[in-house]
N, C-alpha and C positions, 0 to 999 in steps of 0.2 A: 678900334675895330679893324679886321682887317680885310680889306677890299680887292677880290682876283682880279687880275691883270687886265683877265676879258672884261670887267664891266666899263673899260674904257678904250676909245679908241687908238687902234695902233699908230705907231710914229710913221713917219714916210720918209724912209732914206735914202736919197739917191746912189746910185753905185756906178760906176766905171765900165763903159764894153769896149775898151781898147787897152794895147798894148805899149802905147806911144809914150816914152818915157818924160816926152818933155809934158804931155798933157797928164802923166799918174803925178809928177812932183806941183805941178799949177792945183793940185787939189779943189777942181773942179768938181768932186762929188765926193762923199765923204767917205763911202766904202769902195776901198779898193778892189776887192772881188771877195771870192769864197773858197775857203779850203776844205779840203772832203778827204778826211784823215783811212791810209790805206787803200785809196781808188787807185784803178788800173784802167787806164785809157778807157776815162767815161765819158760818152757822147756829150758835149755842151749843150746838147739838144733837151736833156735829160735831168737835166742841172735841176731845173723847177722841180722834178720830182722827187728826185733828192730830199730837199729843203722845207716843202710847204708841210704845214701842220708842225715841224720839227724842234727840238731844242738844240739850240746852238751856240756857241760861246761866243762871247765882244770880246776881239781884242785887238789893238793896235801896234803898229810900228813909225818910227821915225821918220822922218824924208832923209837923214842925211843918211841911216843905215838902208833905207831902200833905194837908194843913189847910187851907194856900194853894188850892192847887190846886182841891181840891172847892168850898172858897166862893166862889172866884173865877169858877167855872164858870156860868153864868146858869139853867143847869134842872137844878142840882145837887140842887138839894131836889125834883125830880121820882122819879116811881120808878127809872126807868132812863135815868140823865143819859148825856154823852158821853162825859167819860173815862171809865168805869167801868158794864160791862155785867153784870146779874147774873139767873140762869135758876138754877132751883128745886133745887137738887143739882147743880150742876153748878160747877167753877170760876168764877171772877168772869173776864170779859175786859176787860185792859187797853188800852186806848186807848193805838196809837203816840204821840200829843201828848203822853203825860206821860214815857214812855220820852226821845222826844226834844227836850221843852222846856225840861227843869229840868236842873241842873249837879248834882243833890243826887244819881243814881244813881252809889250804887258797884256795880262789879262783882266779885263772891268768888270765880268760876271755874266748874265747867261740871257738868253731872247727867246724869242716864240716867233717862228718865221709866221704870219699868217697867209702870206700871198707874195706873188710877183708879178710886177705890172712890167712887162716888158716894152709898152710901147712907148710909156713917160720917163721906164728907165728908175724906177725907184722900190726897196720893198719895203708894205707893210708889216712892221714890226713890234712884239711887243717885248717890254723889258721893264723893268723895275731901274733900270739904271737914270736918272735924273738927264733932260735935253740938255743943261748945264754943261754936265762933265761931258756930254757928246758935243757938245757945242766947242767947247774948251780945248779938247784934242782936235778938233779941228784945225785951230787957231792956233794950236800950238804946233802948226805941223806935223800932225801925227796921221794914220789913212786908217780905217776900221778894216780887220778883215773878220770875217764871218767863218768860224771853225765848225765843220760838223764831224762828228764820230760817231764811234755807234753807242746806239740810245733806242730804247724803246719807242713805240708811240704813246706820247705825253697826254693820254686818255685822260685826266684830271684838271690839264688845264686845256685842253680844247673843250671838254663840257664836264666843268665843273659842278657839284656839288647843288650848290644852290639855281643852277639854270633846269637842274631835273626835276628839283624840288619844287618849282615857280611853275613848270611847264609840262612836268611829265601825267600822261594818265588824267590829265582834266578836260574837261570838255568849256564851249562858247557857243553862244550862238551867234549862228552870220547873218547876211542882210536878209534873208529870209527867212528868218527863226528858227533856217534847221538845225537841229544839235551836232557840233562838228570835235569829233577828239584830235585834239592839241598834242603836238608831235613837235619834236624836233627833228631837221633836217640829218640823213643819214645815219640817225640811229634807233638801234632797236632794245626793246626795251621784253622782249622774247625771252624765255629761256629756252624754247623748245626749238631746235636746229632740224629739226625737218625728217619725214620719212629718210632711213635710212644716214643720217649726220649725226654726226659727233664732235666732242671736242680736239681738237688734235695738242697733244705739246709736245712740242722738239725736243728732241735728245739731244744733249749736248755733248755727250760721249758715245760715239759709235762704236768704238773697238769691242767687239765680241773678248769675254775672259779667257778662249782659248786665242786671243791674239798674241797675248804673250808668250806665250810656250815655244 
């Protein structure tokens, strides 16, 4: 039978908020940072926004190619070089250049950000991939980095199927036997959007047919 991801608790993985190369190779916390595929000078501030609720790909690199990497970088020994962005509690962000210059990333398959705890330094994570093999590239010197790209919002596995089924539209009563309808948190179960709303869908192609002409 098969059991979504949410009916169990997410993993907690610590992550990196420095740049300091001798503490990225000591692999003191297992995710190196986060890559955000196609970003333009995005606020580190913002990063969690990015991320929570999202699907995002596990994958790893080496110490000895990300050894290369950092020396070989010219303001590497600065505080905050190019590959590798780091802000006070907050994830490390990974520089596309190292995503896409080296052969050395492998990919282990895909997460479900649910949160980030900045003050312990760790995110809740869900994944289908086994603590094992996360454990294993650790110890094999390997650092996880966190890929996001563009994706949808993963509507099916933040409230899956059977959490609507269990809880939508039913009612309970509480400590004073009044009848209370049972909701989930943040969603609506509406079809009607309101005096004057609609649905909106994005055009993906803007160009007017007399564009070409």
């Amino acid at each position: 039978m098969f059991d979504p991801l949410l009916k169990k608790s997410p993993y907690k993985v610590s992550f990196h908020d420095t740049c300091d190369i001798t503490t990225l190779l000591n692999f003191n916390a297992p995710i190196l940072g986060v890559a955000i595929l196609d970003s333009y000078n995005i606020s580190h501030e913002d990063l969690n926004l990015c991320i929570d609720g999202q699907v995002v790909g596990i994958a790893s690199i080496n110490v000895n190619e990300l050894q290369a990497l950092l020396l070989s970088n010219p303001s590497s020994q600065q505080q905050g070089h190019q590959l590798i962005r780091s802000h006070h509690n907050f994830p490390n962000l990974i520089s596309n250049t190292i995503i896409k210059s080296t052969n050395s990333i492998k990919f282990h398959g895909l997460g479900l950000v649910h949160s980030v705890n900045n003050l312990k330094k760790y995110i809740n994570l869900y994944t289908p991939i086994s603590t094992e093999l996360l454990s294993n590239l650790n110890s094999n010197q390997e650092s996880l980095i966190l890929i996001k790209g563009r994706s949808d919002t993963p509507i099916e596995e933040i409230v899956p199927k059977f959490l609507i089924n269990d809880f939508a539209n039913k009612t309970f009563k509480n400590s004073n036997s009044e009848l209370i309808q049972n909701n989930i948190p943040y969603t609506s179960f509406e079809s009607n959007t309101g005096a004057g709303g609609k649905v909106l869908n994005i055009r993906r192609n803007i160009m007017r047919r007399g564009g070409n002409n």
